[in-house]
SEMARFI-664868 format. One record per residue: x, y, z of N, C-alpha, C in turn. Coordinates in pm, 1 decimal. Example, Ala and Ser with C-alpha at 12.3 -4.5 7.8 and 13.67 -1.06 7.14 Angstrom:
# residues 2
n.px_n.py_n.pz_ca.px_ca.py_ca.pz_c.px_c.py_c.pz
1319.0_-569.0_780.0_1230.0_-450.0_780.0_1320.0_-330.0_780.0
1285.0_-225.0_708.0_1367.0_-106.0_714.0_1290.0_3.0_787.0
***
This chain:
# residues 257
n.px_n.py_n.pz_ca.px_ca.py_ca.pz_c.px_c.py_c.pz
1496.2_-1408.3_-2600.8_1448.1_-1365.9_-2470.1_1501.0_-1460.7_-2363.0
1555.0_-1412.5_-2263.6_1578.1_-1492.7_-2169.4_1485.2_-1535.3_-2072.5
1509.0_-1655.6_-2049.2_1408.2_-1761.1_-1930.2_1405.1_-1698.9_-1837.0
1315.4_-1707.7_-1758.4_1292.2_-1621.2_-1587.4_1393.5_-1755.8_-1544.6
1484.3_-1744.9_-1401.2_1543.9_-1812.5_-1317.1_1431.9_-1919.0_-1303.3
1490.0_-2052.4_-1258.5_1409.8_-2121.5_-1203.4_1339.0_-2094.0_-1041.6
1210.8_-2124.5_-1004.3_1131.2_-2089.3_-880.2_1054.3_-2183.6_-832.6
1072.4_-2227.3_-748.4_996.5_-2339.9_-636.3_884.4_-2252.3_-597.2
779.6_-2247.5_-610.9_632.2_-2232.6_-512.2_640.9_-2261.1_-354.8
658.7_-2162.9_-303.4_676.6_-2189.9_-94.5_584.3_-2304.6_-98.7
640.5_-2416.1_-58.1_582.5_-2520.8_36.7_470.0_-2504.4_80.9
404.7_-2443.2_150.4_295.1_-2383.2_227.0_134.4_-2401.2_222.0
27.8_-2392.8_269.9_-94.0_-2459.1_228.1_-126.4_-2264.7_184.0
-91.9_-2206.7_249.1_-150.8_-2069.9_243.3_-23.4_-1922.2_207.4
-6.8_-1942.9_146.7_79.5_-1828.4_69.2_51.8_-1693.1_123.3
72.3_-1563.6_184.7_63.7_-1388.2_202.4_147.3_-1353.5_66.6
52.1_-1306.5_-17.3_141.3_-1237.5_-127.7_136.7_-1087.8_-118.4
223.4_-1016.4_-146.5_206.9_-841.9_-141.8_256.2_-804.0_-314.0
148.3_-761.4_-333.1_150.3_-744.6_-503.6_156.6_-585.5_-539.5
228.7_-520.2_-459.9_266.0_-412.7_-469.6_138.7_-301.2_-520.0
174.4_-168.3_-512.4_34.4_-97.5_-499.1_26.8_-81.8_-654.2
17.5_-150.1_-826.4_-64.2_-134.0_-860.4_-42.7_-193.9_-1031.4
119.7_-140.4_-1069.7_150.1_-180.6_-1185.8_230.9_-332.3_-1166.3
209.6_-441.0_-1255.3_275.8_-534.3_-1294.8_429.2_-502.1_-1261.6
501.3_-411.4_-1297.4_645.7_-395.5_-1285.2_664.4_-379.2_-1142.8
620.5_-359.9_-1046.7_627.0_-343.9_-910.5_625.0_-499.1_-837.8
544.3_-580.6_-902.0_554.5_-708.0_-874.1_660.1_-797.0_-865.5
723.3_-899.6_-779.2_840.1_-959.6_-735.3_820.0_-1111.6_-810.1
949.4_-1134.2_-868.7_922.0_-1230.0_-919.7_869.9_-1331.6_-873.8
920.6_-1343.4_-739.1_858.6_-1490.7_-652.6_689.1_-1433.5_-677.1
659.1_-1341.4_-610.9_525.7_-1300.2_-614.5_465.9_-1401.0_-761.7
555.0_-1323.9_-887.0_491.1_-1382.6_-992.4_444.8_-1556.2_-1051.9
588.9_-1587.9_-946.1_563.7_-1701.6_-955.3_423.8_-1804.9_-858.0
449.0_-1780.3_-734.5_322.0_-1811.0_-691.6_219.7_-1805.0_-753.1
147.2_-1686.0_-794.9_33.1_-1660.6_-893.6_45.3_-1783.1_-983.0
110.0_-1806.0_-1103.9_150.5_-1931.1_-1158.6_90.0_-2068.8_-1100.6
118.0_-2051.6_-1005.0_154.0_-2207.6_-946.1_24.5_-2247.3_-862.0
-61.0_-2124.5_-841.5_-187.5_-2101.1_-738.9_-327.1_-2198.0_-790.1
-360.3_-2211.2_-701.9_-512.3_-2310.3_-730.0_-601.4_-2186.4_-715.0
-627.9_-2123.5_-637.9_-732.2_-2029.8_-570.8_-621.8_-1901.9_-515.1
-697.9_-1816.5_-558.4_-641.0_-1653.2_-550.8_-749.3_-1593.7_-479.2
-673.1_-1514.3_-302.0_-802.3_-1450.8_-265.0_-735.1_-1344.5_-259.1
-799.5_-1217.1_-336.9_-727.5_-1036.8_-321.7_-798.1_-951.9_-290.2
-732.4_-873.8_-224.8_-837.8_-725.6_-212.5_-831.5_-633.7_-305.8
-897.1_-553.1_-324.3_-935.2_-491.8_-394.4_-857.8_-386.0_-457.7
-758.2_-352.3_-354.2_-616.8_-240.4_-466.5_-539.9_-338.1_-523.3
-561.8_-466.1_-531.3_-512.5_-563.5_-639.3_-476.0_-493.0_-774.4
-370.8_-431.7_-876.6_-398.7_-338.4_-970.3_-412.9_-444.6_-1074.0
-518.3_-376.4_-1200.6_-561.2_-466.5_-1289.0_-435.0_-532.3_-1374.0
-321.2_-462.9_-1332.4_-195.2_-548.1_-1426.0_-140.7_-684.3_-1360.6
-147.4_-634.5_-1258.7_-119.8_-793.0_-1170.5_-255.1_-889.5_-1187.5
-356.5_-841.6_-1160.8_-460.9_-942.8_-1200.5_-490.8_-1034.7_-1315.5
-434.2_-976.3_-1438.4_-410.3_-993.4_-1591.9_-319.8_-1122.3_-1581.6
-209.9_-1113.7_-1439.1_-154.2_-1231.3_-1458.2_-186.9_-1390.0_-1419.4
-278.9_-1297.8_-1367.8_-317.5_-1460.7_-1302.0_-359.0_-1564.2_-1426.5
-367.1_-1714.3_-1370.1_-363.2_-1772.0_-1514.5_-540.8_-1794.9_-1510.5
-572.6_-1810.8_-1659.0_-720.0_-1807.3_-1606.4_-801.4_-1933.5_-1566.7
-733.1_-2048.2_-1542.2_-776.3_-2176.1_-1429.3_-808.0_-2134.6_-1314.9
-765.7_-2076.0_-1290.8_-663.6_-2018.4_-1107.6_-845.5_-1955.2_-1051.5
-868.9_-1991.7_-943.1_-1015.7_-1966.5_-902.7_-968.6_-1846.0_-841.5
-1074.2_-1708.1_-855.8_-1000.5_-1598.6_-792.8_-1183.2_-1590.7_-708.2
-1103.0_-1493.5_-563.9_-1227.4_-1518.3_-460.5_-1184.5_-1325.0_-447.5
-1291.4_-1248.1_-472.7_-1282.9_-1123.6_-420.5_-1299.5_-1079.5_-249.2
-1245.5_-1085.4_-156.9_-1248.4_-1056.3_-33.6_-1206.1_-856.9_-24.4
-1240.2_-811.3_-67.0_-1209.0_-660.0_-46.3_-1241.9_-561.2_42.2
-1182.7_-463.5_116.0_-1191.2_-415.9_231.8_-1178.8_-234.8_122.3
-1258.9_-178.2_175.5_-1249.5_-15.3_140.0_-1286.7_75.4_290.6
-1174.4_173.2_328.3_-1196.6_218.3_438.8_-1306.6_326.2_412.7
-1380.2_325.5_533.4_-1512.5_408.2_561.0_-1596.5_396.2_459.2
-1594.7_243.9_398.8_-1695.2_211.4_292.1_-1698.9_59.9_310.2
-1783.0_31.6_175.9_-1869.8_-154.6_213.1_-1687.5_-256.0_211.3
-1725.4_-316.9_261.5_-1607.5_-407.9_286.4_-1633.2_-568.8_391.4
-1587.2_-634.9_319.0_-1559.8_-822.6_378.3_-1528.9_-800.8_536.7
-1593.4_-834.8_616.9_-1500.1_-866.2_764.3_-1442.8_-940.9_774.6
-1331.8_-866.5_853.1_-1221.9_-963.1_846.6_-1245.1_-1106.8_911.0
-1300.8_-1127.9_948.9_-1404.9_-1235.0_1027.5_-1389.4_-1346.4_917.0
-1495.6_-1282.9_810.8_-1503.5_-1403.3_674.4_-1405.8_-1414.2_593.5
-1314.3_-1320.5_574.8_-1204.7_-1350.1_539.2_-1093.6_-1430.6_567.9
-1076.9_-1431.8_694.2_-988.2_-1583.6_767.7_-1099.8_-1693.5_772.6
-1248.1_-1654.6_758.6_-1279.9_-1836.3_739.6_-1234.1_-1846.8_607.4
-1260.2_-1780.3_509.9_-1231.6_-1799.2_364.8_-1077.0_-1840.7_292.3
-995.7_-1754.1_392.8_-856.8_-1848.4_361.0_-872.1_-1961.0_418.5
-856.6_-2006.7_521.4_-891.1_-2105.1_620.4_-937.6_-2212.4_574.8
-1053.7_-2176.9_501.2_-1195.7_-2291.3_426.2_-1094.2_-2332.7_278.6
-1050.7_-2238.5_250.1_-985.5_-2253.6_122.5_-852.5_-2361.2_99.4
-797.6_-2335.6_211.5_-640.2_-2388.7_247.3_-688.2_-2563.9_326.6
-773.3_-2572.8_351.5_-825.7_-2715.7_426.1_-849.6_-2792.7_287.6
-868.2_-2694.8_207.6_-895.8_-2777.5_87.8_-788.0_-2869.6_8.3
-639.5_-2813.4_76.9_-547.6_-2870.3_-14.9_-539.6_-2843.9_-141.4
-616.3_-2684.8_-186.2_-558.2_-2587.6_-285.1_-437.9_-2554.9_-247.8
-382.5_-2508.3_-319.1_-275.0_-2382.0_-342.7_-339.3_-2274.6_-348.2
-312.9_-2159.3_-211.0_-381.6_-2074.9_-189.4_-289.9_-1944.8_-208.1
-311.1_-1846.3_-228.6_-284.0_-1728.0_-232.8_-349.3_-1630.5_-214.6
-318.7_-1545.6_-60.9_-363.0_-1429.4_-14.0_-292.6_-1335.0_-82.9
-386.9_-1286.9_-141.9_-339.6_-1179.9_-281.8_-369.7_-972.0_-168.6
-242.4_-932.4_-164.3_-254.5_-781.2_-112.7_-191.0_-689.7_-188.3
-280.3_-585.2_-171.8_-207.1_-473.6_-287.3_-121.8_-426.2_-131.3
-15.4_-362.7_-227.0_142.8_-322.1_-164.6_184.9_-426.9_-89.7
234.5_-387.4_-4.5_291.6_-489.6_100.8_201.2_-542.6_212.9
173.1_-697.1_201.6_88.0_-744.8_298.3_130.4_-735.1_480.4
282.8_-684.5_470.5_306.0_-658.7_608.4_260.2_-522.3_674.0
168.2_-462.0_579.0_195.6_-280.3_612.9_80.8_-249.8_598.4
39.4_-235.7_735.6_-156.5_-204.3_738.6_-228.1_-316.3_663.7
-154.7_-446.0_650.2_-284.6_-559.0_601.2_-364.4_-642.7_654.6
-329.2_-619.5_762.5_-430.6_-711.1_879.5_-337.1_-866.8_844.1
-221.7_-854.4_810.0_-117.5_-1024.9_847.7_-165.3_-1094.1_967.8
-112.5_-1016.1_1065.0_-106.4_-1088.8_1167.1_-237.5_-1157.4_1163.4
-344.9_-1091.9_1169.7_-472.0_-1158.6_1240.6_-496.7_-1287.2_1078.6
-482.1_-1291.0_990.7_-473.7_-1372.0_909.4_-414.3_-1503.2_910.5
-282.7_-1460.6_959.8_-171.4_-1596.5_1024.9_-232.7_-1643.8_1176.6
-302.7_-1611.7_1240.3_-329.9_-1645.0_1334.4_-431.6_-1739.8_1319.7
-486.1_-1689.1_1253.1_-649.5_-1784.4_1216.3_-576.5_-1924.2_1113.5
-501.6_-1896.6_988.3_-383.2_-1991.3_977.7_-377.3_-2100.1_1054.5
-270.8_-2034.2_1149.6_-222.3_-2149.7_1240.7_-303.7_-2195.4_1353.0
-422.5_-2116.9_1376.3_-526.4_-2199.5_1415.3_-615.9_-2341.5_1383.2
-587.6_-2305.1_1253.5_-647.4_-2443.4_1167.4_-539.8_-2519.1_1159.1
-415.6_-2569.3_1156.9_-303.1_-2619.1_1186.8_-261.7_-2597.6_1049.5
-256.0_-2522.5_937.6_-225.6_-2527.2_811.3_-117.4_-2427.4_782.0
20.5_-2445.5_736.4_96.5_-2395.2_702.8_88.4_-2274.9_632.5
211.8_-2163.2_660.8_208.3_-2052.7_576.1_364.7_-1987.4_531.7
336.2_-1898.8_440.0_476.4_-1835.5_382.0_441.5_-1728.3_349.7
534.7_-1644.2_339.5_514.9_-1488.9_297.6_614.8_-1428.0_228.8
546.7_-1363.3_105.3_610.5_-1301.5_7.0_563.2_-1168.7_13.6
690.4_-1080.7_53.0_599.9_-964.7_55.3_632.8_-857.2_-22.5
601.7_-772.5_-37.1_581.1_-638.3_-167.4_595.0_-516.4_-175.1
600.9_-456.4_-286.9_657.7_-329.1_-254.9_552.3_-249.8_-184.9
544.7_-142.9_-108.8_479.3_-89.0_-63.9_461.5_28.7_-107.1
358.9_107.6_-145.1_313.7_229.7_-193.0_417.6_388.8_-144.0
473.0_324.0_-48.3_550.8_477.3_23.3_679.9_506.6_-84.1
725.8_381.9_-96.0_863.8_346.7_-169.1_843.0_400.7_-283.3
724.3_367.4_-410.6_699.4_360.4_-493.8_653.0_497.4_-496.1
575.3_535.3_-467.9_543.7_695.5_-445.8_642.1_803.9_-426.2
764.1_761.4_-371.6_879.7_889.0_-379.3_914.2_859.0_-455.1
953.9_738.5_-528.2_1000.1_682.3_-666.2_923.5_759.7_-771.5
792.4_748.8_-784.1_734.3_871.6_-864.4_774.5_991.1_-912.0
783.5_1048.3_-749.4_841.2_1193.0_-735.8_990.1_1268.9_-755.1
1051.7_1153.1_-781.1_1206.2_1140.6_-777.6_1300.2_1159.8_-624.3
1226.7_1105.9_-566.5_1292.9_1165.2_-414.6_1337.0_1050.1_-348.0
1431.5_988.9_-266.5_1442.5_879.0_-141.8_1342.0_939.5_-28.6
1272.5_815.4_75.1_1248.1_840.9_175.8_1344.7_878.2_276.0
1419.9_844.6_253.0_1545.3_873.8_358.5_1681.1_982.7_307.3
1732.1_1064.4_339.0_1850.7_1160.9_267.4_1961.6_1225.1_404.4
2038.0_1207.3_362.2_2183.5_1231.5_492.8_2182.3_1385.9_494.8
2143.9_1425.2_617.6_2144.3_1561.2_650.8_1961.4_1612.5_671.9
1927.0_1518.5_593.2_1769.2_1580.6_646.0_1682.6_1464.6_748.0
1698.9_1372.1_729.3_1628.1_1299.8_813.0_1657.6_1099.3_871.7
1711.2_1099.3_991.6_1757.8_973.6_961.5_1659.1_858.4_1016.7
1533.8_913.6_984.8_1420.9_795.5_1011.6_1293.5_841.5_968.2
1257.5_707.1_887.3_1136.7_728.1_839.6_1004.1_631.4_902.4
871.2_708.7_928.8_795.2_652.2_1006.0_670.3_640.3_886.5
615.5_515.4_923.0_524.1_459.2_852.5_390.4_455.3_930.5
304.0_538.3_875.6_183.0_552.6_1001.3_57.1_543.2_907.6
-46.8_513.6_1019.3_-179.6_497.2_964.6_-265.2_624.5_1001.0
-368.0_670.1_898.6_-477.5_781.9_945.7_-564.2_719.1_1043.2
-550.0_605.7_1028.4_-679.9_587.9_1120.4_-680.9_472.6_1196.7
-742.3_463.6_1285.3_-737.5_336.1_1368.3_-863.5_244.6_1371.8
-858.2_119.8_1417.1_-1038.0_106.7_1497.9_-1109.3_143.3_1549.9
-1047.3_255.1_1648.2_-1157.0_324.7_1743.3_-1179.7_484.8_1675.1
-1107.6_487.4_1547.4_-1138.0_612.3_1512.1_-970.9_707.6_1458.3
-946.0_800.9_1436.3_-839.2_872.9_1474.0_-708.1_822.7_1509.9
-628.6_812.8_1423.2_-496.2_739.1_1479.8_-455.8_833.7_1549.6
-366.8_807.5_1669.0_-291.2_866.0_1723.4_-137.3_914.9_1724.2
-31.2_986.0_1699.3_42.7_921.7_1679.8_160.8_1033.6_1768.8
280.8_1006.2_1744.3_416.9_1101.9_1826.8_399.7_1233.9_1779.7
278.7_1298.6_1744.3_267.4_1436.6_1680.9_394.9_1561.6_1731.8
449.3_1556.2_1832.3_572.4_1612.6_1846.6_721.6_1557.4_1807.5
664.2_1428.6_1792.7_847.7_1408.8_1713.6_784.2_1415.4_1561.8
686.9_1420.3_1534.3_665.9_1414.4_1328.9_642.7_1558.8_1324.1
628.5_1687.9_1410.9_623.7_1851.5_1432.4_802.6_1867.8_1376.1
879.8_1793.2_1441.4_1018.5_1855.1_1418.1_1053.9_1864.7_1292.2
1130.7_1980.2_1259.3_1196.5_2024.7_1145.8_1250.7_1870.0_1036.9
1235.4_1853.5_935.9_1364.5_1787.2_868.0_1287.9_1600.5_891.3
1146.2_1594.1_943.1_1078.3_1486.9_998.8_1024.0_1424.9_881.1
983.0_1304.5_834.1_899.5_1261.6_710.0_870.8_1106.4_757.0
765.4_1130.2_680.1_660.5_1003.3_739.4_576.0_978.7_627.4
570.4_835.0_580.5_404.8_812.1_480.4_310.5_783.6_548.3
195.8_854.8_510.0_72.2_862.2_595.6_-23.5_776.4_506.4
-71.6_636.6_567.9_-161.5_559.8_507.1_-260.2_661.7_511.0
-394.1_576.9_475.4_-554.3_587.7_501.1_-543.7_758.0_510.4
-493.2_825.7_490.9_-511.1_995.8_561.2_-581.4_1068.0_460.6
-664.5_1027.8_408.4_-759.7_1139.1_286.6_-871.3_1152.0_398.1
-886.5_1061.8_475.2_-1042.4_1145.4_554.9_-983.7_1217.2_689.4
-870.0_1165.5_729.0_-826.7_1217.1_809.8_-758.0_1354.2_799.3
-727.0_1425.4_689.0_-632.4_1524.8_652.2_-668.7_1646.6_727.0
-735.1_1715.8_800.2_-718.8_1811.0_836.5_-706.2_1740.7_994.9
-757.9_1652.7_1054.7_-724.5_1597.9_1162.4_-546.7_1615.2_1182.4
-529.8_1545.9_1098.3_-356.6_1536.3_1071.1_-309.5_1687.1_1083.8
-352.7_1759.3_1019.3_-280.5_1890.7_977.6_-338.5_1937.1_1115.7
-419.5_1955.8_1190.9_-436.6_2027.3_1316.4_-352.9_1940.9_1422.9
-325.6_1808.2_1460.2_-229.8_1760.8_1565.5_-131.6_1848.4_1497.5
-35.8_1837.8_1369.1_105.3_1849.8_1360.6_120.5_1967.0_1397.6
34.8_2087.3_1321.4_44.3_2219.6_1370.3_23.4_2264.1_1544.0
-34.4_2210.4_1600.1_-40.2_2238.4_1760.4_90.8_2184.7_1844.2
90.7_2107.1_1761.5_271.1_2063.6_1826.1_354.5_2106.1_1729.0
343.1_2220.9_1685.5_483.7_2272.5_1629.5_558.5_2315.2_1481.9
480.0_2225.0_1408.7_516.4_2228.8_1265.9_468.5_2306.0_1175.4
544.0_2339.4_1125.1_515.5_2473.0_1027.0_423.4_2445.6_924.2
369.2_2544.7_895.1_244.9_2535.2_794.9_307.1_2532.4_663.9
420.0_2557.9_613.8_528.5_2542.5_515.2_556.1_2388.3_472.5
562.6_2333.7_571.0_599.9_2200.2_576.6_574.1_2093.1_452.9
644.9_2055.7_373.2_605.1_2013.0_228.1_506.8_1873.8_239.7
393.2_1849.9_190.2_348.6_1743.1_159.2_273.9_1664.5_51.0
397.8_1568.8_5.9_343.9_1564.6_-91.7_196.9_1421.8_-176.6
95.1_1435.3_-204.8_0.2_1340.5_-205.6_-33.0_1280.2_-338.0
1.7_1163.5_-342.0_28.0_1041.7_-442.5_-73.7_943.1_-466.8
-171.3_997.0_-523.5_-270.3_904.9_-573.2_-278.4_807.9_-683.3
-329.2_720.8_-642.0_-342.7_630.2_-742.2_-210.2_559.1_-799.8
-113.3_540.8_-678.1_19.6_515.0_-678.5_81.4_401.3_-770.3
140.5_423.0_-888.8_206.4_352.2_-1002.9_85.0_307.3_-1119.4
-21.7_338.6_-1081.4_-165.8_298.3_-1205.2_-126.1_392.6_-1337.0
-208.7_372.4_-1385.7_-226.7_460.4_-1514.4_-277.3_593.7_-1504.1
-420.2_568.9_-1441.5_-411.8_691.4_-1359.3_-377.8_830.0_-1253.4
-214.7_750.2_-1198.9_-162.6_863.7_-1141.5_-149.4_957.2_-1108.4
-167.1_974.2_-995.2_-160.9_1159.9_-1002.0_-53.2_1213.1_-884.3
33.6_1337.0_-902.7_67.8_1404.4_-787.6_31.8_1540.3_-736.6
-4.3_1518.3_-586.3_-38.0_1643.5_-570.1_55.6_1784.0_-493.4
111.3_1835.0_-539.6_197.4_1887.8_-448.4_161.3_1956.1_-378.4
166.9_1981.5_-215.3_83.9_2083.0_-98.3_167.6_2080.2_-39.6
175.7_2188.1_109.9_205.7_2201.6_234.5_96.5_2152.3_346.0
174.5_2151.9_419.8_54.6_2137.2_570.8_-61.3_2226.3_571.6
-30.6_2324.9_515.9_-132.4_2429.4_519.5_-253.0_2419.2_436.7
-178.2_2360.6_302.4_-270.3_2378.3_233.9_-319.3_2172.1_164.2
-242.0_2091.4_286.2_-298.8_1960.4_260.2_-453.1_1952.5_257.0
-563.8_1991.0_312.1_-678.7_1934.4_311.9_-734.8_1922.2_154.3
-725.5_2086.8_80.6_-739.2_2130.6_-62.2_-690.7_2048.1_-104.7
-584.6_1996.5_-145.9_-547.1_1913.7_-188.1_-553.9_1732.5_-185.4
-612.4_1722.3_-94.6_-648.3_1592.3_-85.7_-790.0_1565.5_-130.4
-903.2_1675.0_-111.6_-971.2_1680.3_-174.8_-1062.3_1665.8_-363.9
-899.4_1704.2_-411.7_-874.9_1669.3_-529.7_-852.4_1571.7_-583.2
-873.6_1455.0_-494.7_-821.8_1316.6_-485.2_-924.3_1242.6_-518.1
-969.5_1149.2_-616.0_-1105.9_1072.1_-620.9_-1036.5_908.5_-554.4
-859.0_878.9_-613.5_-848.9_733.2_-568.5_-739.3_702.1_-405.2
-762.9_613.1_-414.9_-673.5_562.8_-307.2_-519.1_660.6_-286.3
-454.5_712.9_-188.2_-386.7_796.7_-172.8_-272.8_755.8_-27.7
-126.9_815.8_-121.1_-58.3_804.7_4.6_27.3_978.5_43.9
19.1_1017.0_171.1_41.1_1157.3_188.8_221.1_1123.5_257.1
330.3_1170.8_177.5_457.9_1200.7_187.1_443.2_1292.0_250.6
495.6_1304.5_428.7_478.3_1450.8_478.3_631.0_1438.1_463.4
690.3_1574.8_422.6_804.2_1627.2_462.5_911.0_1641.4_363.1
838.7_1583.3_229.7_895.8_1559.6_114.9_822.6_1650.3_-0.6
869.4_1730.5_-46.4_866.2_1750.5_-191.5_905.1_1670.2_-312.6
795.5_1717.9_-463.4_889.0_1635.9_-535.8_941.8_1716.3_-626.8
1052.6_1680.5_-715.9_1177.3_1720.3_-793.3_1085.6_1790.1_-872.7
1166.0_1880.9_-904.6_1091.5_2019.7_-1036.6_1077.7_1888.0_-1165.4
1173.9_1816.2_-1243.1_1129.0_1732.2_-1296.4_1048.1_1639.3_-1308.1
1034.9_1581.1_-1204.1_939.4_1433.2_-1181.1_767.3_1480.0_-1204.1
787.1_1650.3_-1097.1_642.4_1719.9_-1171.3_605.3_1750.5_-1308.3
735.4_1803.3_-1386.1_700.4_1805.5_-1514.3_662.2_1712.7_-1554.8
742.4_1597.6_-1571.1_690.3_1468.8_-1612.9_517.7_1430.8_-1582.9
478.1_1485.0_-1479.2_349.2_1419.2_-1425.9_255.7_1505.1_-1489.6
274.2_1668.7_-1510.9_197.6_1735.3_-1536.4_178.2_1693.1_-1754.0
325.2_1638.5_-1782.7_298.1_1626.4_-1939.9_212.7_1529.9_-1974.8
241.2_1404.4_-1862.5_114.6_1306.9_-1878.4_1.2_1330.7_-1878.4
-39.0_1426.7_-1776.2_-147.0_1441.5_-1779.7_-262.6_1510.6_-1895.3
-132.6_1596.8_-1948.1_-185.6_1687.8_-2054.0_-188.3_1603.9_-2172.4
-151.1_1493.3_-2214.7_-182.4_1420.4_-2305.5_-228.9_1318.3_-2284.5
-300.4_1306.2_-2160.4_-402.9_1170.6_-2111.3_-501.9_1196.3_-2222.5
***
């Protein structure tokens, strides 16, 4: 078996790790290595149990977990808790499922950081959108159908994300839609009033790279039904179908779960 490369641990009092949305193989080696090297591990909660498995079991792990429109840490105690943690002259690691740059609340994390004058680094991760067309067998991006892909949230702080509902209406448009299981017919009524066809493929990826997996294949029309069918965490591919194969594949798993 060959040796992993050699890996230095970032310098840093406070580590951003993005531990991708769920299986061990999605995980970056640096990622892996930090974990390794960590005094104190703080993660949220789509942490997937394969990455958690790695941690070593010295390594103090602190649950800080956030669930939208359910019980969840404020982010409040969570930057004292890195903060409190990293003064300590642990080796800290802010542990995020997918990518800690993408809807993880970074910024306000690094801020509170460098408020306390304590150093940081960032390793960041695959993100659920990537990994989810990867599922499906599809690129987010393809020459002739679309030369930009938009990364959006269902929802905001004050409620209702807002978003360019007439440039994501146009033909040949695709976008991963965070947080959008409570939002889904919200979504499906902006796109349709500005334009977009009720045809419009979308496809919804739950439980993205777990064991539990699932795909759901819908249109705009018929996204709400379908998201409904959803018990875990979910990312909505508008504008993408997936490959007649990649479904077979999903539907054989399932039949011999």
């Amino acid at each position: 078996m060959t040796d992993l490369p050699a890996f230095a641990a970032p310098a840093a009092a406070v580590t951003f790790v993005g531990a991708g949305p769920g299986a061990a193989a999605h995980l970056t080696l640096g990622a892996f290595r930090a974990l390794q090297a960590a005094d104190v591990v703080i993660h949220d909660r789509l942490v997937g149990d394969e990455v958690m498995a790695l941690i070593p079991p010295h390594v103090t792990r602190i649950d800080m977990g956030k669930e939208g429109f359910g019980p969840s840490a404020a982010q409040s105690a969570i930057n004292a808790t890195i903060v409190a943690q990293g003064l300590t002259g642990a080796r800290v690691i802010r542990l995020k499922g997918g990518d800690c740059g993408i809807f993880g609340r970074l910024d306000e994390e690094i801020e509170a950081v460098e408020a306390a004058g304590l150093s940081y680094a960032i390793l960041p991760g695959l993100t659920s959108a990537t990994v989810a067309a990867a599922a499906i067998g599809q690129g987010l991006t393809k020459r002739g159908r679309n030369r930009a892909l938009r990364i959006v949230t269902g929802h905001a702080m004050d409620g209702f994300a807002e978003q360019d509902w007439r440039g994501m209406a146009r033909a040949g448009e695709v976008a991963a839609i965070y947080m959008g299981k409570k939002t889904a017919r919200f979504l499906q009524g902006r796109l349709m009033m500005h334009g977009a066809s009720p045809e419009t493929p979308v496809t919804v990826v739950e439980n993205v790279s777990r064991p539990d997996q699932r795909v759901h294949a819908a249109t705009l029309a018929t996204l709400p039904d379908a998201v409904a069918l959803t018990e875990g965490p979910a990312v909505l591919l508008y504008g993408i179908e997936p490959r007649r194969a990649a479904m077979a594949l999903t539907e054989l798993k399932e039949a011999t779960a």
